[in-house]
C-alpha positions in Angstrom: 13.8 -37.2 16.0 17.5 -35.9 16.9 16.0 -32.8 18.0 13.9 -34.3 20.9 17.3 -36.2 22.5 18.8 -32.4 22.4 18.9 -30.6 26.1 21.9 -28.9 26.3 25.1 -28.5 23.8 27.1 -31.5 25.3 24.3 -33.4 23.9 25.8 -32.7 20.1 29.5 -34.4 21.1 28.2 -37.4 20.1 27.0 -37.1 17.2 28.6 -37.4 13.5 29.0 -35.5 10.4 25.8 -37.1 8.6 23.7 -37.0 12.3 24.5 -33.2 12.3 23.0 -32.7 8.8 19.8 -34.4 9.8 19.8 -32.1 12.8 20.1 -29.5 10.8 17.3 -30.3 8.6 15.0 -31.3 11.5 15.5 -27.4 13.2 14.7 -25.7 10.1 11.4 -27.8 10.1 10.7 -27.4 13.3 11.2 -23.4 12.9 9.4 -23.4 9.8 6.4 -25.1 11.6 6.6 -23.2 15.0 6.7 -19.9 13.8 3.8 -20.4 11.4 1.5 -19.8 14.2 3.4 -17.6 17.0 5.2 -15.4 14.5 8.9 -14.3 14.7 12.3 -14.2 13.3 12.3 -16.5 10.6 14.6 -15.9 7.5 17.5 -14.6 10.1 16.8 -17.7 11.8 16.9 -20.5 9.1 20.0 -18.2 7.8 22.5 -19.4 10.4 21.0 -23.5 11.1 24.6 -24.9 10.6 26.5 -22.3 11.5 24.8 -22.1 15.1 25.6 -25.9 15.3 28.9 -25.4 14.4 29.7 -23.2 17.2 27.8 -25.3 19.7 29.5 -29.1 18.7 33.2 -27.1 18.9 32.5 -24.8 21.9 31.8 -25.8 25.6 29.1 -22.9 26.4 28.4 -21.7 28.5 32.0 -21.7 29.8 33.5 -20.4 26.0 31.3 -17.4 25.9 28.8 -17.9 22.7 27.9 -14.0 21.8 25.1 -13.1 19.3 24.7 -9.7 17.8 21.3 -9.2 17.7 19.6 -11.8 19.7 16.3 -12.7 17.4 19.1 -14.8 15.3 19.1 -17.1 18.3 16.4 -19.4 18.2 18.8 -22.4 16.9 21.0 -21.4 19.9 17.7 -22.0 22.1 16.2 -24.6 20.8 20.0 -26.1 21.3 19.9 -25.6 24.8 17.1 -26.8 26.1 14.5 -24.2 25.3 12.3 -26.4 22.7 9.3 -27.3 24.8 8.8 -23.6 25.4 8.8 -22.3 21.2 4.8 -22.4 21.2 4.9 -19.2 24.0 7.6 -17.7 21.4 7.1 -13.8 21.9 4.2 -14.1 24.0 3.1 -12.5 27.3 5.5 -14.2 30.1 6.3 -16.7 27.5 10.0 -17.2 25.6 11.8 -14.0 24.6 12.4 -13.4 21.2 15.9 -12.1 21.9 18.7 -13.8 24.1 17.6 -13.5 27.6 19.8 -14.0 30.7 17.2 -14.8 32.9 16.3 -17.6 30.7 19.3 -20.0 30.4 23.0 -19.7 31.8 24.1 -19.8 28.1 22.5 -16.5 27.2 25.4 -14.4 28.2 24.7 -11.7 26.3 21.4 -9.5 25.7 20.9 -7.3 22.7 18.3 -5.9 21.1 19.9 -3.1 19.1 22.9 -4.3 16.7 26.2 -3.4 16.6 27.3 -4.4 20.4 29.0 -8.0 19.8 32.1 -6.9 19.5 32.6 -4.4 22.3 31.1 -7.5 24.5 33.5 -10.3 23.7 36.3 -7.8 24.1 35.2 -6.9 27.6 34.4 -10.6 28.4 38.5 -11.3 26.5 39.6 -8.9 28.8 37.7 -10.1 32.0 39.4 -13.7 31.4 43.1 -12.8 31.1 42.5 -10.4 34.2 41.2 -13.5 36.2 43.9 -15.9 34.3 40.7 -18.1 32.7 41.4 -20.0 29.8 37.9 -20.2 27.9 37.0 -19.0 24.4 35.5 -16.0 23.2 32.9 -15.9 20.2 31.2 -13.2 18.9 28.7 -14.1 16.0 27.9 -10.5 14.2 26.2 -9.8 10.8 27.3 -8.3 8.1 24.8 -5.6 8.1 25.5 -4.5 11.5 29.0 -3.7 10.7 27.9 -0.6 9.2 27.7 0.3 13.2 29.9 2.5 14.0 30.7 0.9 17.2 31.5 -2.6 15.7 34.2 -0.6 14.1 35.5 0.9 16.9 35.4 -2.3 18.3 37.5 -3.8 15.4 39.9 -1.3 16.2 40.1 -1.6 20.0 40.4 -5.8 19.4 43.3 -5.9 17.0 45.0 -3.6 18.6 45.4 -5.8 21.7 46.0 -8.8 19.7 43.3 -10.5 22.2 42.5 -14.2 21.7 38.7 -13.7 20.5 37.2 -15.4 17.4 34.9 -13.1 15.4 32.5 -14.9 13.3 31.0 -12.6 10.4 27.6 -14.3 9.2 27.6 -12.4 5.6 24.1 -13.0 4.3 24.0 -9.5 2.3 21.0 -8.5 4.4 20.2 -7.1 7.7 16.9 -6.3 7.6 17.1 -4.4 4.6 19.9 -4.8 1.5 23.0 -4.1 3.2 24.8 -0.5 2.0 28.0 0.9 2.0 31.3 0.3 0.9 32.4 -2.1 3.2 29.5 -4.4 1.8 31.2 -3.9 -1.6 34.1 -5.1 0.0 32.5 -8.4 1.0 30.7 -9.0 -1.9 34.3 -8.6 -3.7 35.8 -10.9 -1.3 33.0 -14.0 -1.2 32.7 -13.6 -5.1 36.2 -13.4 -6.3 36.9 -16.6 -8.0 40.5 -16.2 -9.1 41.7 -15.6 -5.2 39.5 -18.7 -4.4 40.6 -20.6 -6.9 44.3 -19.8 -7.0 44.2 -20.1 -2.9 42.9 -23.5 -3.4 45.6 -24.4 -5.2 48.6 -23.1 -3.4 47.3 -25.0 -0.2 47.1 -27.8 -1.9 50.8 -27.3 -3.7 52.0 -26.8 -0.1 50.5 -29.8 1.8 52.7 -32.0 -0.8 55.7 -30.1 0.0 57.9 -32.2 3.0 58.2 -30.3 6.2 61.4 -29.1 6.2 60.9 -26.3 9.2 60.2 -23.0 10.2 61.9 -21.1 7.1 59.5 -22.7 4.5 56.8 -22.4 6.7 57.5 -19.2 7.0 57.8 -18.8 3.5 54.3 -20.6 2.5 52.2 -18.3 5.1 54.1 -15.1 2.9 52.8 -17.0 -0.2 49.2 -17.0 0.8 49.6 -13.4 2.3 51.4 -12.0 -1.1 48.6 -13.7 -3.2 45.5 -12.2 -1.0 47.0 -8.4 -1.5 47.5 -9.0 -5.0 44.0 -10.4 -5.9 42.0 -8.8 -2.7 42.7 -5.1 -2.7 42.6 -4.1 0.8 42.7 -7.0 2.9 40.9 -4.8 5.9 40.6 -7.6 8.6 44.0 -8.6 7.8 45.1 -4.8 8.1 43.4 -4.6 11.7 45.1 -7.3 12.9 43.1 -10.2 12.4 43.9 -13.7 11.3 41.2 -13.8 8.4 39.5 -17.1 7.5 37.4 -17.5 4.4 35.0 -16.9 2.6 33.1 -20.3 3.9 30.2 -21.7 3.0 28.0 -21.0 5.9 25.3 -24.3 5.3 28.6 -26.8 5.2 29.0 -28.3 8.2 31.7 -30.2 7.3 33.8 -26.8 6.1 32.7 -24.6 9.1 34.1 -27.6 11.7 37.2 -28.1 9.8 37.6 -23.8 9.4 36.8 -23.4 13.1 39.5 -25.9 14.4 41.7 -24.3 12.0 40.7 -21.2 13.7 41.4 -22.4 17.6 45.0 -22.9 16.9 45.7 -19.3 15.7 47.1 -17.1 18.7 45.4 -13.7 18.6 42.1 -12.3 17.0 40.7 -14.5 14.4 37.8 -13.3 11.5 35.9 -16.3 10.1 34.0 -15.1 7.2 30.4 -17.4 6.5 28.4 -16.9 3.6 24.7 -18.3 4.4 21.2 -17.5 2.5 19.0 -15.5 4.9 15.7 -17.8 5.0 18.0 -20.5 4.0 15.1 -23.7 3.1 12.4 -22.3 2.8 11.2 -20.7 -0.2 9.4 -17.8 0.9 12.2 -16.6 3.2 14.9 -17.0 0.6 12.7 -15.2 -2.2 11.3 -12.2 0.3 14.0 -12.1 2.9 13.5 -8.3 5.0 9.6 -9.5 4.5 10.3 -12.9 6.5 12.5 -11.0 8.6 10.3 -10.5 11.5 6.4 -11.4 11.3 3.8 -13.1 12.1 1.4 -15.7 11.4 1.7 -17.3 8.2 0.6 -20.3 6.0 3.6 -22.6 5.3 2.1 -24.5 2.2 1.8 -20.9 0.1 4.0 -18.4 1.9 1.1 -16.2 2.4 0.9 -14.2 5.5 -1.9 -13.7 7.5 -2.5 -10.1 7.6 -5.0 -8.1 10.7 -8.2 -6.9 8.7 -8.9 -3.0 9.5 -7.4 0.2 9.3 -4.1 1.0 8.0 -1.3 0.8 10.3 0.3 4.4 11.4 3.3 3.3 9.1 1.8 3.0 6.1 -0.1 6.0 6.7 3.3 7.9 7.2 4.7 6.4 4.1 1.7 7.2 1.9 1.4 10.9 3.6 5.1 11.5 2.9 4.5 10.2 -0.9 2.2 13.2 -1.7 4.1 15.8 0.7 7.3 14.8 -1.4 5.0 15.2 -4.4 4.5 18.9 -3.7 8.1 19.9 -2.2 11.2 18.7 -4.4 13.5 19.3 -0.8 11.9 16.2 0.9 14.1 13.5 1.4 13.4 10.6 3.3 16.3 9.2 5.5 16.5 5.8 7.2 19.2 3.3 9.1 18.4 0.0 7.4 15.0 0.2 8.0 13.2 1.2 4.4 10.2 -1.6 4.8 9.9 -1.6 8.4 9.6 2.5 8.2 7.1 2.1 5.4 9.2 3.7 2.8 9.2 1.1 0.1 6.7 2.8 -2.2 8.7 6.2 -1.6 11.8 4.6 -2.5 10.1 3.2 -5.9 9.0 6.8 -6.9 11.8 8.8 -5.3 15.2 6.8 -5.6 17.1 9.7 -6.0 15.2 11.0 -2.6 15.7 8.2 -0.6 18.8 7.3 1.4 19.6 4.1 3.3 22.4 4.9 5.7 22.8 1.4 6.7 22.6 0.6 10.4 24.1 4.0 11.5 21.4 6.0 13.1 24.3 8.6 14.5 25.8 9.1 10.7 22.0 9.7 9.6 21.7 12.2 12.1 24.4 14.7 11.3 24.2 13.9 7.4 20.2 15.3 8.2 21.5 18.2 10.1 23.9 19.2 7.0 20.9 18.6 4.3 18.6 20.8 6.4 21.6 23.7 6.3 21.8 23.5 2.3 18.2 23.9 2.4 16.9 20.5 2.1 14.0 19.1 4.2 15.4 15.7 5.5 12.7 13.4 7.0 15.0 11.0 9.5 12.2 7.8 9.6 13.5 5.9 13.0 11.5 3.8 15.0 12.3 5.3 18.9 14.2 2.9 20.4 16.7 2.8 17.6 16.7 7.2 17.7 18.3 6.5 21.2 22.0 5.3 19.3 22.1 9.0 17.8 21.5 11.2 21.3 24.3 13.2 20.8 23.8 14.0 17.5 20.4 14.9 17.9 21.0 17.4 20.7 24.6 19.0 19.6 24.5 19.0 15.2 20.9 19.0 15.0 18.9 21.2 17.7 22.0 23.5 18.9 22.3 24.7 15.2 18.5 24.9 15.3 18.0 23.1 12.1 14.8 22.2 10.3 15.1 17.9 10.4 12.1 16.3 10.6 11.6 13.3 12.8 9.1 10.7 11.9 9.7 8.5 15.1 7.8 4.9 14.5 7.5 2.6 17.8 6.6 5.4 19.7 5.3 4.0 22.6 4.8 -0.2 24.0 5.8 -2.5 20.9 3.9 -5.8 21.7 6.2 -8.8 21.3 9.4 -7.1 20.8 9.4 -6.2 24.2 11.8 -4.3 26.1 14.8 -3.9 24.2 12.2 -2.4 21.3 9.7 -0.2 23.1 9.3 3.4 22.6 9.1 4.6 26.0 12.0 7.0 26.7 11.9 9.3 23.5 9.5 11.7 25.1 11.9 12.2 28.1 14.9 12.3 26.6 13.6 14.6 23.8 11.9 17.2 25.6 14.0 19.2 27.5 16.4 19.3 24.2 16.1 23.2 23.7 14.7 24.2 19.8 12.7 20.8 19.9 9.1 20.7 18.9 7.7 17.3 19.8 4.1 16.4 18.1 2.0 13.0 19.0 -1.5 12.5 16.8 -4.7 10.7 18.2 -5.8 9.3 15.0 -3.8 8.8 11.9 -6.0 11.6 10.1 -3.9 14.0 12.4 -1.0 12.2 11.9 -1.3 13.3 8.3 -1.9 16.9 9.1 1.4 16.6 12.1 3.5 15.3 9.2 2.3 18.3 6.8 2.5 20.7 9.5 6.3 19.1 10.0 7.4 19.6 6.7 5.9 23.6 6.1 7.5 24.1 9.7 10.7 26.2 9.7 12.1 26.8 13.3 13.9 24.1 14.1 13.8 20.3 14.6 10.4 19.3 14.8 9.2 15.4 15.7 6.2 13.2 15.3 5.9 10.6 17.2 3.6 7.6 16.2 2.9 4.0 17.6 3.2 0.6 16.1 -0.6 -0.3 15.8 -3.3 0.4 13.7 -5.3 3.7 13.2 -8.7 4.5 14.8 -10.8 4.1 11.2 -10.9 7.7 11.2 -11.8 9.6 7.9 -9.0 11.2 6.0 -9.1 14.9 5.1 -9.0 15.4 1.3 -7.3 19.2 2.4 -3.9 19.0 4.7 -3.6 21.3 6.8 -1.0 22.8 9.2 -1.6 22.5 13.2 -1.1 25.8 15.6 2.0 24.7 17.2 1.6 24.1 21.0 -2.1 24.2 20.7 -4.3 21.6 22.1 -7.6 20.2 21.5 -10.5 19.3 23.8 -12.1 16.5 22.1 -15.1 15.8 24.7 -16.0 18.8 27.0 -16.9 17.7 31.2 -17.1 19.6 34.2 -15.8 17.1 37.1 -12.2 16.1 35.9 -9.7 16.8 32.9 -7.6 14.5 31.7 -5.0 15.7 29.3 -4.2 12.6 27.2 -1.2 11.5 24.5 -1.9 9.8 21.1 -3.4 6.7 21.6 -4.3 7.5 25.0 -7.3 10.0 24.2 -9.5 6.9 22.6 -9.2 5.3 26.1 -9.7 8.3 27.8 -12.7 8.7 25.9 -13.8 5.2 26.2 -13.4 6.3 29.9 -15.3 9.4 30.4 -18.5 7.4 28.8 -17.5 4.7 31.5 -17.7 7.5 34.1 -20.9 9.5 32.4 -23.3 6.6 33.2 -22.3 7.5 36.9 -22.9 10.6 36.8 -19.3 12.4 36.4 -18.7 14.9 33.4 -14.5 13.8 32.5 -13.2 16.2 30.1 -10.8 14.6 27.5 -8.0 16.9 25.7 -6.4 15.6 23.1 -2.5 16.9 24.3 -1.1 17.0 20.5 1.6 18.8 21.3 4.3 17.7 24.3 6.8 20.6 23.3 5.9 23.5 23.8 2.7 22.7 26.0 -0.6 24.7 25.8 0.4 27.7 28.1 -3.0 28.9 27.4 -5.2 26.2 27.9 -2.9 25.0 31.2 -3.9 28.6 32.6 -7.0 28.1 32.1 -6.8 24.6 33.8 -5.0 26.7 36.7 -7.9 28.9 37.3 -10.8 26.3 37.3 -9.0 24.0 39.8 -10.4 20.5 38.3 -8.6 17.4 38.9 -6.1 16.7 36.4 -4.8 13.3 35.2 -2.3 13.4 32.6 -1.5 9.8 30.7 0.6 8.8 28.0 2.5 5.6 27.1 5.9 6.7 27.6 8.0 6.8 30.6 6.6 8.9 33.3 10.0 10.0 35.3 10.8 13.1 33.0 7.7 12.4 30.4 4.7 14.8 29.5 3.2 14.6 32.9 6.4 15.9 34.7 6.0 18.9 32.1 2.6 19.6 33.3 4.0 19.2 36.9 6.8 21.6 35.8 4.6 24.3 34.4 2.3 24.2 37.1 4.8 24.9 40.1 6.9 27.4 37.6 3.5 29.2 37.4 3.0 29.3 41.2 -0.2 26.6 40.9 0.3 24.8 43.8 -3.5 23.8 44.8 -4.6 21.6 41.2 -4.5 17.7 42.2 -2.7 16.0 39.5 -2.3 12.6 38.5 0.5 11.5 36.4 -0.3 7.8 34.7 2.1 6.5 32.6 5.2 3.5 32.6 7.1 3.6 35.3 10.5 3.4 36.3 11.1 -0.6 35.1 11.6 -2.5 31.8 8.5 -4.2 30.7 8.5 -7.6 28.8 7.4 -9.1 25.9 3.1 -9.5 25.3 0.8 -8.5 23.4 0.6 -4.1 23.7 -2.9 -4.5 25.8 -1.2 -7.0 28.3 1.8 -4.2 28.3 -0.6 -1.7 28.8 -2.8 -4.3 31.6 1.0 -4.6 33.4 1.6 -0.7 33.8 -2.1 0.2 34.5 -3.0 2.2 31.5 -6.2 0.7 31.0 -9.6 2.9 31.1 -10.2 1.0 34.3 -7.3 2.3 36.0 -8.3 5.3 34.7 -12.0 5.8 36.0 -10.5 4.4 39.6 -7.9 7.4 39.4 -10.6 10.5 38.6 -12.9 8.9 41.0 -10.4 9.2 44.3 -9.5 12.4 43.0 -12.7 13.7 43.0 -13.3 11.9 46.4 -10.1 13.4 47.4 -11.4 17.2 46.3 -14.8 16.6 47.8 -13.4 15.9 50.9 -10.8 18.7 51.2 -13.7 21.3 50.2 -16.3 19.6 53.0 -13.3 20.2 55.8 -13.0 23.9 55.1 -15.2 26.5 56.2 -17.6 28.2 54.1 -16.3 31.6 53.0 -19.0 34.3 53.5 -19.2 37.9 53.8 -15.7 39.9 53.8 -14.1 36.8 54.0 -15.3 35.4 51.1 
């Protein structure tokens, strides 16, 4: 095989045209094969084969600076330098990332996670070279879909405007995860499927190569040719308008036409725009049919396409989905909202019965954000369905449209919490803290997806302000679903298993190991009172008073950062209240990015286990014995 005699990129130089091909072929079943069992990134994957190969037989990385948008459409890239041997630990615990990784290989200059960045990165790195009078080449490979960033715009902007020498590469493949949105993927539809400004292109090159050389004025004259026939057949010509030298459209899965377009490319002083047409899932079947299904997943048989799916209970998402379904039933304001993420929010079925109540923003969580704010002041009751690392991108709108004007958007925030193989550019660990000290904010976490139903009802009926529920990306407890929804007391919690020793006031999917660890602790004789901590904004004044006066160890635990997280809330409250004598334990993830695993080796890492747990209330309660056995007993007057 071809694939086996490839280490590094300089391996490709000696290969031909027809060698390249069979490359090609071998990596798709190889990636095909692989991913069958570890799961992962297919379609995007099989999507960009030859182009990947194209980039690597023309460029010297890591010296040219190779720059993927989103890295989990870089698995050709690293199985291309040197990274094959290690596809089987794909996504697993301290195995390969499934995004470009810098501590992995010297050719992963770039890390990203979130979409949209590409283009601010090669103009930095553009920049960084002329300062230090370098000479190698810039490439940014971004999609299609994530040019409905905002910042890939702004980007676009900032590039032609300092005519750097950069090559863009624009991988249209109509998706991102979703269908792309938007005008500007009208625009490229118009521009790959316009056959007349193909066709008539075609010709006039071909006119001109027979024309003798006779210098710079008919040279001149042929480029104005080409120009004059693009604005008359193209409306628009945007990259040309911001200052780019635009290539295409090229067919993304010829090698022969991406070499010849990217040498073509190379001799062009200033920004260059290479437009590439591929098929997302490009070979295999499946993928090609189904592409945002075989976008991201896991196991699957290869023969029949047929994913292997986790027996059980329904996952929080679709219980969100199917939840919002009857809510919307009921109120004709609803409308759901997402940033490219319909399927992955589990609002496909809500999509089929509400079109008209369903909006796909594209990948622009910030535009979502103050479009939401807007609805909720004509009366509407926008439901903004974002997993929590992706709400991050649309801070500002979130604190100064949404909560300052105290506006009644809903937040259904998916991801909350460790997401498993994803790892650390995907985990929902920060929302918490960067959410609650937002003033008007109601944040809402359930224990079970039964609550969850009644958070998301309670949500919708709510009218004083932004209100969020956060949920993980795992699958319920198995617990029964109320026929009746109902609406939750806001700031009120719940003690789900009374005790005497210890309280520990737990977050979502932390109260079933906090219960599985007070019957730990029972069989040793210590009475651990669980409380189900629904609500993270406001807290339970009452309930956190009545903590106050008993004096019982308290542990607080959640999966979400603890600098500035629930805990420190609890911490807060008790010191604004004067409580200074309550030992409190705050367990959750601390101040570090954690990796890609499974979410119980995530969880093993940070020490949110039930063992940590008992180990924590049973020095606490050591800790309280012992300061209560050094003072002296208070009797009589003194008492």
């Amino acid at each position: 095989m071809l694939l086996d005699r490839i280490t590094q990129p300089s391996d490709l130089k000696s290969l031909d045209l027809a060698q390249l091909e069979q490359l090609a072929q071998e990596i798709r079943e190889f990636l095909i094969t692989t991913l069958s069992s570890t799961g992962g990134h297919l379609a995007p994957n099989l999507g960009v084969v030859e182009l990947t190969l194209a980039l690597h037989y023309l460029f010297d990385s890591p010296n040219d600076k190779l720059i993927f948008d989103v890295g989990h459409q870089a698995y050709v890239h690293k199985l291309l330098t040197g990274r094959k041997d290690r596809f089987p630990t794909l996504r697993k615990y301290k195995g390969l990332c499934g995004f470009v990784k810098r501590s992995e290989s010297e050719h992963d200059v770039w890390e990203a996670g979130h979409s949209s960045t590409s283009l601010s990165a090669a103009m930095g790195m553009a920049a960084a070279r002329d300062l230090q009078g370098k000479k190698n080449k810039v490439v940014a490979l971004i999609g299609d879909g994530a040019l409905t960033g905002g910042m890939a715009f702004e980007a676009l902007n900032h590039i032609g405007h300092e005519k750097k020498n950069l090559t863009v590469v624009l991988n249209d493949n109509e998706m991102s995860i979703a269908p792309n949105v938007g005008a500007l993927h009208n625009y490229l539809c118009k521009v790959r499927s316009d056959k007349t400004y193909i066709k008539t292109k075609e010709e006039v090159e071909s006119l001109l190569k027979k024309v003798p050389a006779i210098g710079g004025t008919l040279a001149a004259w042929a480029e104005k040719v080409k120009d004059s026939l693009k604005y008359l057949v193209v409306s628009g010509v945007l990259f040309e308008e911001l200052g780019y030298t635009y290539f295409g459209p090229i067919d993304g899965h010829n090698l022969s036409s991406l070499l010849e377009t990217f040498r073509q490319a190379e001799k062009v002083e200033g920004p260059v725009l290479v437009h590439v047409v591929t098929t997302k899932g490009k070979g295999y079947a499946p993928a090609e049919a189904d592409s945002h299904t075989w976008h991201g997943l896991g196991a699957y048989k290869i023969e029949s396409g047929q994913v292997v799916k986790s027996a059980g209970p329904p996952m929080y998402t679709e219980v969100f989905g199917k939840t919002l379904i009857e809510l919307a039933e009921r109120d004709e304001r609803i409308v759901a909202v997402t940033p490219a993420m319909p399927s992955g929010s589990g609002l496909i079925k809500f999509a089929e019965k509400f079109p008209n109540r369903m909006i796909d923003v594209g990948i622009a969580e910030q535009h979502a954000a103050t479009m939401c704010a807007a609805m909720a002041m004509e009366g509407m009751k926008p439901v903004f369905a974002v997993y929590s690392t992706f709400l991050q991108r649309a801070y500002d709108q979130v604190v100064h449209d949404i909560a300052r004007q105290n506006l009644n958007v809903v937040f259904a925030i998916d991801r909350a919490g460790f997401v498993g193989p994803d790892g650390e550019t995907h985990h929902g660990v920060y929302d918490i803290a960067y959410l609650r000290h937002v003033p008007n904010m109601t944040i809402m976490m359930p224990m079970d997806e039964n609550e969850l139903r009644h958070m998301l009802y309670t949500a919708v009926q709510y009218d004083g302000g932004p209100i969020a529920v956060r949920y993980p990306r795992i699958q319920g407890t198995g617990a029964p679903w109320n026929d009746e929804l109902r609406a939750l007391p806001i700031g009120r919690w719940e003690t789900v298993r009374d005790g005497g020793d210890a309280v520990v006031l737990a977050v979502g999917p932390m109260v079933q190991l906090a219960l599985e660890t007070a019957e730990k602790l029972a069989a040793e004789g210590v009475s651990l009172r669980v409380v189900n901590a629904r609500f993270l904004k406001p807290l339970d004044a009452a309930m956190l008073s009545a903590l106050a006066d008993e004096r019982l160890p308290i542990v607080t635990i959640e999966e979400g950062a603890a600098a500035g997280g629930f805990g420190g809330a609890v911490l807060e409250w008790m010191s604004g209240h004067g409580v200074y004598d309550v030992p409190i334990r705050v367990m959750g993830v601390p101040d570090a990015f954690i990796e890609h695993g499974s979410i119980q080796e995530q969880r093993a890492e940070v020490g949110l286990t039930s063992d940590r747990l008992a180990e924590t209330v049973r020095t606490m309660r050591a800790g309280v014995q012992a300061t209560y056995a050094a003072k002296p007993l208070m009797t009589g007057t003194n008492k």
